[in-house]
Residue frames as a rotation matrix with the C-alpha (Angstrom) as fourth column:
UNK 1
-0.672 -0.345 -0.656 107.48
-0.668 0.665 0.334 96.30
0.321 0.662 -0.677 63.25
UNK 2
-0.980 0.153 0.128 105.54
0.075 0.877 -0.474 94.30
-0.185 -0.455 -0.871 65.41
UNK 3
-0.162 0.908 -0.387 102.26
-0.114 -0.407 -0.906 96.11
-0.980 -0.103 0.169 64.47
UNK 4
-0.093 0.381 -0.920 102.95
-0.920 -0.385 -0.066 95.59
-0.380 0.841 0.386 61.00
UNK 5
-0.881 -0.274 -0.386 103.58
-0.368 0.909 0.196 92.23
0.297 0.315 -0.902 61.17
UNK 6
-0.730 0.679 -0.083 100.22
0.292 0.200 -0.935 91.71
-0.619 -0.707 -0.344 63.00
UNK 7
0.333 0.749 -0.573 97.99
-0.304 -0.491 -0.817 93.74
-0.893 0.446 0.064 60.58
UNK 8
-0.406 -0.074 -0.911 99.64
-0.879 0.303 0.368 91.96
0.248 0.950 -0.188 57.75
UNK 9
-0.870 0.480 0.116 98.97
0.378 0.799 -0.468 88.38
-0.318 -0.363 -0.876 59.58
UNK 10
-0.465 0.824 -0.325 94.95
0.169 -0.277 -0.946 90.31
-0.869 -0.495 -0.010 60.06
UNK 11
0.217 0.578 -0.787 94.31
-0.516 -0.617 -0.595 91.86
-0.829 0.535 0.165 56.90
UNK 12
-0.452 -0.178 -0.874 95.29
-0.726 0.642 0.245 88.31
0.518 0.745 -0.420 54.67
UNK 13
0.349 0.784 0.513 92.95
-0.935 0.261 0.238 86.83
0.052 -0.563 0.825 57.05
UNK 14
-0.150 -0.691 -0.708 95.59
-0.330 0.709 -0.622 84.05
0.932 0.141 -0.335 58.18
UNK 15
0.753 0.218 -0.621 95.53
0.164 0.852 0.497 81.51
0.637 -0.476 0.606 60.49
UNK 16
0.144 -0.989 0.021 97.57
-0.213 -0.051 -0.976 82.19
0.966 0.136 -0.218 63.72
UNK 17
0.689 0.344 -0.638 99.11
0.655 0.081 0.751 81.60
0.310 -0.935 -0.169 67.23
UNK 18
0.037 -0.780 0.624 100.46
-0.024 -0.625 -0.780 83.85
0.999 0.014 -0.042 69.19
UNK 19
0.399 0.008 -0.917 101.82
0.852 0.367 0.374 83.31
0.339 -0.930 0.140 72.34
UNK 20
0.632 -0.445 0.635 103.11
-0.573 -0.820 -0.004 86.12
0.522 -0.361 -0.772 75.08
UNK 21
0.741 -0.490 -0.458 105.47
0.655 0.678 0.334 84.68
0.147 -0.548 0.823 77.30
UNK 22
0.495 -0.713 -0.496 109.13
0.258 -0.425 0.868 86.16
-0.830 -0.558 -0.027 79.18
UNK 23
0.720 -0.495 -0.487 111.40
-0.622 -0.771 -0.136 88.15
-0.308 0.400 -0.863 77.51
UNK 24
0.781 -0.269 0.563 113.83
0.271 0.959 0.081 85.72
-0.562 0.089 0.822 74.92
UNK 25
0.518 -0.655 -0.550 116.82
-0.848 -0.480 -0.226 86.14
-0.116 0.583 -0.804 73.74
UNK 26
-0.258 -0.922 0.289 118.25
-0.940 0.309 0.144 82.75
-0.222 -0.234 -0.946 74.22
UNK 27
-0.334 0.265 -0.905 117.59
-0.685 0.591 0.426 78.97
0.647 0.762 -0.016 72.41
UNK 28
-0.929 0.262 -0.261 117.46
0.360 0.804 -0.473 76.92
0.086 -0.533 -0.842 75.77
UNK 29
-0.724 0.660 -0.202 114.67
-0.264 -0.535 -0.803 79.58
-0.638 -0.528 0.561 76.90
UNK 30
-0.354 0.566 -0.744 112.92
-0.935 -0.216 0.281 79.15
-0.002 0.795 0.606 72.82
UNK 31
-0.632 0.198 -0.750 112.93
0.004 0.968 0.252 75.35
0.775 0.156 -0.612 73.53
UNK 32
-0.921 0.387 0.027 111.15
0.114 0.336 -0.935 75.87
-0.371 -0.859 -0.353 76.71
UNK 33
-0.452 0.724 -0.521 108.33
-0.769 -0.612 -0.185 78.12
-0.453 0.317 0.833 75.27
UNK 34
-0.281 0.415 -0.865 107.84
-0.885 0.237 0.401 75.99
0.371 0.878 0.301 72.59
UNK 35
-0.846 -0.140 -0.514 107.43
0.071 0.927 -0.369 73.00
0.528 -0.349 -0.774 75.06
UNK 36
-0.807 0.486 -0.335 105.30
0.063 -0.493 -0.868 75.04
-0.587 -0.721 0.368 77.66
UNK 37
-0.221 0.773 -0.594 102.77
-0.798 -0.494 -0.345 76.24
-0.561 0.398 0.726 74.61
UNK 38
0.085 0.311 0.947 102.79
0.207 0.924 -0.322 72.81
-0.975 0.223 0.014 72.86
UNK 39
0.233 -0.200 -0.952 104.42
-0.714 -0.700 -0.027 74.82
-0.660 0.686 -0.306 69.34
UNK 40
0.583 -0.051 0.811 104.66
0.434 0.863 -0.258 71.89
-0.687 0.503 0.525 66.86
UNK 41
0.987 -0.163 0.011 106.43
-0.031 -0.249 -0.968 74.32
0.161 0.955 -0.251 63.94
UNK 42
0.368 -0.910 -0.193 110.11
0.909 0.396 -0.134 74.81
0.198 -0.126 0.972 63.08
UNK 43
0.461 -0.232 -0.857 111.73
0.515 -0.717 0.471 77.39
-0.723 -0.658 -0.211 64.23
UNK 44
0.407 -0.221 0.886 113.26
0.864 -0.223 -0.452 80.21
0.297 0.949 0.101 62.43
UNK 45
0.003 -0.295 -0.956 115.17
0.413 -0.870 0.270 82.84
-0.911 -0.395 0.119 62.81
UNK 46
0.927 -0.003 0.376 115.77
0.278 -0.665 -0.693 86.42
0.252 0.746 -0.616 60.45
UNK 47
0.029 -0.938 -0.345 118.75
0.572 -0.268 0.776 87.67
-0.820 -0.220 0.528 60.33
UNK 48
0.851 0.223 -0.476 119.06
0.010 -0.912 -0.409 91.65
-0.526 0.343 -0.778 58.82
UNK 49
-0.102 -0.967 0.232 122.19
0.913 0.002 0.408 91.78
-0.395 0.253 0.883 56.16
UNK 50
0.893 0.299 -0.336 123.33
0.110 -0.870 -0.480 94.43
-0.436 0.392 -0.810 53.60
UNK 51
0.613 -0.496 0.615 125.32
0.790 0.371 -0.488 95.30
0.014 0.785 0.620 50.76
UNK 52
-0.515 -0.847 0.131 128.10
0.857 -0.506 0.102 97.65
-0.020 0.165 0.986 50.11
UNK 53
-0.736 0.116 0.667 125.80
0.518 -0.537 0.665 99.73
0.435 0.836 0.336 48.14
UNK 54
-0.871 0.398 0.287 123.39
-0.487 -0.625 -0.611 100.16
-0.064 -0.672 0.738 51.45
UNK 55
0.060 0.900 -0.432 120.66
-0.651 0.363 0.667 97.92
0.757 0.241 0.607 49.80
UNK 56
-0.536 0.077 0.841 119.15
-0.755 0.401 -0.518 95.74
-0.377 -0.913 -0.157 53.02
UNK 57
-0.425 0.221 -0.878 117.99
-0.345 0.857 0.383 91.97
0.837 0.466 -0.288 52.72
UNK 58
0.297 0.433 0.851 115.75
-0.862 0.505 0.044 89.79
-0.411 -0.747 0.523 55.78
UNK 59
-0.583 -0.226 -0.780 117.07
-0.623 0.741 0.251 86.31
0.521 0.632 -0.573 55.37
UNK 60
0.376 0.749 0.546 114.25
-0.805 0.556 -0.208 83.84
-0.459 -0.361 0.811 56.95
UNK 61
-0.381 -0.730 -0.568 116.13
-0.612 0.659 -0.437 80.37
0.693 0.181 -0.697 57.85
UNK 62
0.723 0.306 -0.619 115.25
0.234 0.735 0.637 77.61
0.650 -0.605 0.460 59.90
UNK 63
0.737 -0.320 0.596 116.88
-0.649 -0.582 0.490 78.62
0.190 -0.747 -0.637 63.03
UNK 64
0.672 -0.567 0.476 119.63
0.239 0.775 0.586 75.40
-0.701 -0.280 0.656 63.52
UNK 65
0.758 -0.265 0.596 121.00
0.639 0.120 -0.760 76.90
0.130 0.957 0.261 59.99
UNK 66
-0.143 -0.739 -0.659 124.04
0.583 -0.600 0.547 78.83
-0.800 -0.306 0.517 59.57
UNK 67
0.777 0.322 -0.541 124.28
-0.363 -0.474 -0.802 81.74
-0.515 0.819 -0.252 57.26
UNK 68
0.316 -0.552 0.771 126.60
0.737 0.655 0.167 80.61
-0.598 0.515 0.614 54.27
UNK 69
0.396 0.068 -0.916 127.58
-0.303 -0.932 -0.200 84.55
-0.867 0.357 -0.348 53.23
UNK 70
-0.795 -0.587 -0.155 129.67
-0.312 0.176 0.934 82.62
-0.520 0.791 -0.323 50.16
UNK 71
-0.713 0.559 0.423 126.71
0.690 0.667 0.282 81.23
-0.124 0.493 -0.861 48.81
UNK 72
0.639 0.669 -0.379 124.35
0.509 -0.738 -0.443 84.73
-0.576 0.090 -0.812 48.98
UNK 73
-0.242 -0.723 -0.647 127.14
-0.036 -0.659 0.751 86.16
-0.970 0.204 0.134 47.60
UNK 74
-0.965 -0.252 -0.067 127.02
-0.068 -0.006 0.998 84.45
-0.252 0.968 -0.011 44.57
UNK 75
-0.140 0.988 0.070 122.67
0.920 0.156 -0.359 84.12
-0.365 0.014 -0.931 45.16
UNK 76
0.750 0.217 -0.625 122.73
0.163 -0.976 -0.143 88.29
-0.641 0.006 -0.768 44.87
UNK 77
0.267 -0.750 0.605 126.14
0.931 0.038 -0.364 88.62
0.250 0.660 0.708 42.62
UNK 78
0.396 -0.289 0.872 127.34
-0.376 -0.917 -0.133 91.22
0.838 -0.275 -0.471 45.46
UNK 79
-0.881 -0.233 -0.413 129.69
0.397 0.111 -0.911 90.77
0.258 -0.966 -0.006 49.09
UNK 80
0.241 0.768 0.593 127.21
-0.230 -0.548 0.804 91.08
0.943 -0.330 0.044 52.12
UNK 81
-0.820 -0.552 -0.150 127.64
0.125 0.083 -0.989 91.20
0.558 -0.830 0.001 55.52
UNK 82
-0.352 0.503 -0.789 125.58
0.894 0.431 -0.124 91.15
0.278 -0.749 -0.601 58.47
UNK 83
0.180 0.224 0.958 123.69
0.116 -0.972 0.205 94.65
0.977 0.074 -0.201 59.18
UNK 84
-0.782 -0.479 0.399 124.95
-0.212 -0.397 -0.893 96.24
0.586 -0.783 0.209 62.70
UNK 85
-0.501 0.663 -0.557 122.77
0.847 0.242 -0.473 96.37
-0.179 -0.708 -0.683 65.70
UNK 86
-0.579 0.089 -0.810 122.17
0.097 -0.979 -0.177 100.15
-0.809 -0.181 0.559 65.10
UNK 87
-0.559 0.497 -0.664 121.08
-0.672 0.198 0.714 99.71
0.487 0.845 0.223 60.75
UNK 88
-0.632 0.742 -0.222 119.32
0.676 0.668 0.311 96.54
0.379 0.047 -0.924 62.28
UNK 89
-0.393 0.661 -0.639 117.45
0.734 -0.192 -0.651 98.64
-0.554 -0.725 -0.410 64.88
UNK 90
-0.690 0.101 -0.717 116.94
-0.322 -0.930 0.179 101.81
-0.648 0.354 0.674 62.58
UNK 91
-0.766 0.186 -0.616 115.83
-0.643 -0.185 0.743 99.96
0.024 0.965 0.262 59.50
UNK 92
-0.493 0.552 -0.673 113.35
-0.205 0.678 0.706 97.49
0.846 0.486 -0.221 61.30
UNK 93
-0.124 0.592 0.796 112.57
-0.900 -0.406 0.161 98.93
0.419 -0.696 0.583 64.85
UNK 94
0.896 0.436 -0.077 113.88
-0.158 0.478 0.864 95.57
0.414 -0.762 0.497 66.08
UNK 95
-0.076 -0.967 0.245 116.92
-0.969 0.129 0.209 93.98
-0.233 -0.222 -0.947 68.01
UNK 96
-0.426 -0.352 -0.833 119.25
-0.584 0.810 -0.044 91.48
0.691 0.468 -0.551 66.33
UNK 97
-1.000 0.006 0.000 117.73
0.005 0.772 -0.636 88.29
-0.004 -0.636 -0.772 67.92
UNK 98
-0.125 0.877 0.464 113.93
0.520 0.456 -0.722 88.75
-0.845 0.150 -0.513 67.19
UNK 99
-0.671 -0.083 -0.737 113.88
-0.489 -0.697 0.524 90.49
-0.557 0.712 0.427 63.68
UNK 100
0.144 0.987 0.072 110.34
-0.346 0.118 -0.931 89.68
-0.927 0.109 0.358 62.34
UNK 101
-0.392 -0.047 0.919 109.97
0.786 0.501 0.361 87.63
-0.477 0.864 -0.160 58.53
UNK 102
0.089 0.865 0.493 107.58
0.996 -0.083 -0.034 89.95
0.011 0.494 -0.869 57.56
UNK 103
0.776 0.551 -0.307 106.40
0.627 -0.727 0.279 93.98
-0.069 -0.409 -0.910 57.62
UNK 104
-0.220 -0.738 -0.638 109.22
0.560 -0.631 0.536 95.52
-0.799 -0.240 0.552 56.41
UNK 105
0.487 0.264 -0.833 109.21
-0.357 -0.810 -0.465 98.72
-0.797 0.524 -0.300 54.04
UNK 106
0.986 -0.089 0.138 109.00
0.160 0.325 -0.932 97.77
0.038 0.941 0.335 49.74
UNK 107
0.686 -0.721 -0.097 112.93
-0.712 -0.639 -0.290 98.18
0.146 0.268 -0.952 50.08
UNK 108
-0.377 -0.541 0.752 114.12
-0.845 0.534 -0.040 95.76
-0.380 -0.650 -0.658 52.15
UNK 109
0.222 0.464 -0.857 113.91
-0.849 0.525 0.064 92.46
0.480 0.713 0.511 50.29
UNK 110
0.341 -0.152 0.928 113.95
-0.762 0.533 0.367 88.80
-0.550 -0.832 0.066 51.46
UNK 111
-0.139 -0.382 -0.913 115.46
-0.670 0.715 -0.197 85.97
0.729 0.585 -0.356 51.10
UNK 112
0.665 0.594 0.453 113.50
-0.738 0.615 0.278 82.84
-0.113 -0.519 0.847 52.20
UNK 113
-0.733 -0.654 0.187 115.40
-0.611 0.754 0.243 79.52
-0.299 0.064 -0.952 52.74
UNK 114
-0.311 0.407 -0.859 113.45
-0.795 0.383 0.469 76.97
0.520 0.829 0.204 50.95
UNK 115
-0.691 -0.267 -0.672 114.09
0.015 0.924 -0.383 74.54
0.722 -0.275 -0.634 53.25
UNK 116
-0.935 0.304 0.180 111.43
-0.302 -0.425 -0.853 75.87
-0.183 -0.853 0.489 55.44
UNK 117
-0.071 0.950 -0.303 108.30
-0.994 -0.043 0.096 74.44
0.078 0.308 0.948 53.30
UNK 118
-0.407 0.096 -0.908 109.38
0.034 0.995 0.090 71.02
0.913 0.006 -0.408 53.80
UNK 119
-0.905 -0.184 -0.384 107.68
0.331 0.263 -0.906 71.79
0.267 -0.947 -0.177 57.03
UNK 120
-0.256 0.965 -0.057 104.15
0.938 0.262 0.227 72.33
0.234 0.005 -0.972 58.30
UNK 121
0.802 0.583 0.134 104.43
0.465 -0.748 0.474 74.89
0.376 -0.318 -0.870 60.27
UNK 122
-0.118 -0.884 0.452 106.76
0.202 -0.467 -0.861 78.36
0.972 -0.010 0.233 61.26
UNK 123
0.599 0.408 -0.689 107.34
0.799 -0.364 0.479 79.54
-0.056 -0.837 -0.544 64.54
UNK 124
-0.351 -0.857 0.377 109.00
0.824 -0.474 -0.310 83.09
0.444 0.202 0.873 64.85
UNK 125
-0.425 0.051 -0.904 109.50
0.568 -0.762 -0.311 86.72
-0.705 -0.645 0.295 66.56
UNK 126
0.560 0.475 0.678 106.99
0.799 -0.527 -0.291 89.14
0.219 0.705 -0.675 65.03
UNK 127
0.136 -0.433 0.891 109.77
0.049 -0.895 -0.443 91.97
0.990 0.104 -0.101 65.94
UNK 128
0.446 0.382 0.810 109.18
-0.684 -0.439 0.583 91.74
0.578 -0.814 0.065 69.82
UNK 129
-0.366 -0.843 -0.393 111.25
-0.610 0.537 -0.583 89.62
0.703 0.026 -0.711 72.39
UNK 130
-0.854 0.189 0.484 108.76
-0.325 0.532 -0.782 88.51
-0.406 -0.825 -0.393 74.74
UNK 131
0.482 0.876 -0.016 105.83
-0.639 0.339 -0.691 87.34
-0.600 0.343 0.723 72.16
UNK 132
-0.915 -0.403 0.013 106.41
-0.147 0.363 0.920 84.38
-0.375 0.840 -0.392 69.17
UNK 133
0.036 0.937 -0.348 104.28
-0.706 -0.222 -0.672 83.15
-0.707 0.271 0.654 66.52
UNK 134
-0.432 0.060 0.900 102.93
-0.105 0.988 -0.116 80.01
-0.896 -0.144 -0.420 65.02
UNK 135
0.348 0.600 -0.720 101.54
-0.900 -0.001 -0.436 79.85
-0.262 0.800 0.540 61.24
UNK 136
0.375 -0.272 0.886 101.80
0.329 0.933 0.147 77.31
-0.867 0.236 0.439 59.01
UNK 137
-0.616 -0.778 0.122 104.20
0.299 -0.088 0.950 77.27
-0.728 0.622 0.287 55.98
UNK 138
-0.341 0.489 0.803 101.65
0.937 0.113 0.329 77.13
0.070 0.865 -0.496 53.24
UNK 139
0.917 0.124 -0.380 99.79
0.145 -0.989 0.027 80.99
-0.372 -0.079 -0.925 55.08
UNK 140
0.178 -0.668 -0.722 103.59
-0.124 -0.743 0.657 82.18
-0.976 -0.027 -0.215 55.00
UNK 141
-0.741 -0.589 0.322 104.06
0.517 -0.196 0.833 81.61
-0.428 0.784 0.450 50.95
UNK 142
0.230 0.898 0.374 100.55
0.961 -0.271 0.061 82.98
0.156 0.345 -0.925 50.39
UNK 143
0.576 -0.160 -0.802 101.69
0.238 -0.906 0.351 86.14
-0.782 -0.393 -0.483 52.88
UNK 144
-0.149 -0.927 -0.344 105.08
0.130 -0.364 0.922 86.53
-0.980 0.093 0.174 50.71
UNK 145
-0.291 0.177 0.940 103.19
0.948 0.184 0.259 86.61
-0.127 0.967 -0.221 47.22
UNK 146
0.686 0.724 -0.066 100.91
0.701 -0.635 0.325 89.15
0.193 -0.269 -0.943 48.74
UNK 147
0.152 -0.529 -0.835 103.58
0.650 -0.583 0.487 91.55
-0.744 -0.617 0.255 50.23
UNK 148
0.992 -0.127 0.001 105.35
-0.024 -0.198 -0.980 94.05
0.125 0.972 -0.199 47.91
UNK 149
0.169 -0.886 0.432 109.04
-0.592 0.259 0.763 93.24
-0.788 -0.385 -0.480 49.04
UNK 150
-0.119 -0.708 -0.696 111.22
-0.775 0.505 -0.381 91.32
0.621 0.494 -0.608 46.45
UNK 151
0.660 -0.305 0.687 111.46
-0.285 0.744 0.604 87.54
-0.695 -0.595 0.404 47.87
UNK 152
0.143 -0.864 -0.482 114.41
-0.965 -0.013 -0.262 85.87
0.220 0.503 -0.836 46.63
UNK 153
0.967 0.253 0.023 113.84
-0.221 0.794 0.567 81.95
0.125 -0.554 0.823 47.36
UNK 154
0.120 -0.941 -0.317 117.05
-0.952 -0.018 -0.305 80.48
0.281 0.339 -0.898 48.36
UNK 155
0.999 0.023 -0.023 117.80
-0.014 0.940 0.342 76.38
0.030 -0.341 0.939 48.53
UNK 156
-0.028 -1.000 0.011 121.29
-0.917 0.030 0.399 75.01
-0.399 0.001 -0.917 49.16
């Protein structure tokens, strides 16, 4: 995952930072980073769901957000639920807690929170817990035209 998210970033010739830094799994630690590297974007997190039917979704949220499964429900016009650690780890080769926006196989569709362009710039896990990354909002709706994934905008 993390290679593909990289060679998509590379090969849409986008603007990026990437930082290396300790192994993260935890918001006090994401506030440090982002303090330490001078990160100016909002944060974001993915978070892997899925339907009854097996069909798999990336939601891509500002990271302070909660998920609102009554409202996707009725966004998709199916029940979803959070995908295990195992379906997360199988179907995107990451663990829950850095699950890349990007680089996933033409199945797995997304669903972007809207609320994320009112901002300059993203920061997120390309798939890897001890790297993040910095674009700016405007590269990441170019990237998500480009992709072949389904996007699904979603606003509340």
């Amino acid at each position: 995952m993390y290679r593909d998210t990289m060679n998509l970033l590379k090969k849409l010739n986008i603007d990026y930072k990437e930082i290396e830094h300790e192994v993260v799994f935890d918001d006090y630690k994401i506030k440090k980073i982002k303090e330490i590297f001078k990160l100016e974007g909002i944060e974001s997190k993915t978070l892997f769901l899925k339907t009854k039917t097996q069909n798999f979704f990336a939601f891509i949220m500002i990271e302070s957000k909660k998920l609102q499964p009554r409202v996707i429900r009725e966004l998709l016009d199916q029940k979803i639920t959070m995908a295990s650690s195992e379906e997360t780890l199988i179907h995107t080769g990451c663990f829950p807690g850095c699950v890349a926006p990007f680089g996933y196989a033409e199945e797995v569709s997304l669903i972007v929170d809207s609320e994320i362009f009112l901002y300059n710039k993203l920061i997120f896990s390309p798939g890897v817990p001890m790297k993040t990354v910095e674009m700016t909002t405007r590269d990441f709706k170019v990237l998500l035209k480009e992709i072949n994934n389904k996007v699904i905008y979603y606003k509340d």
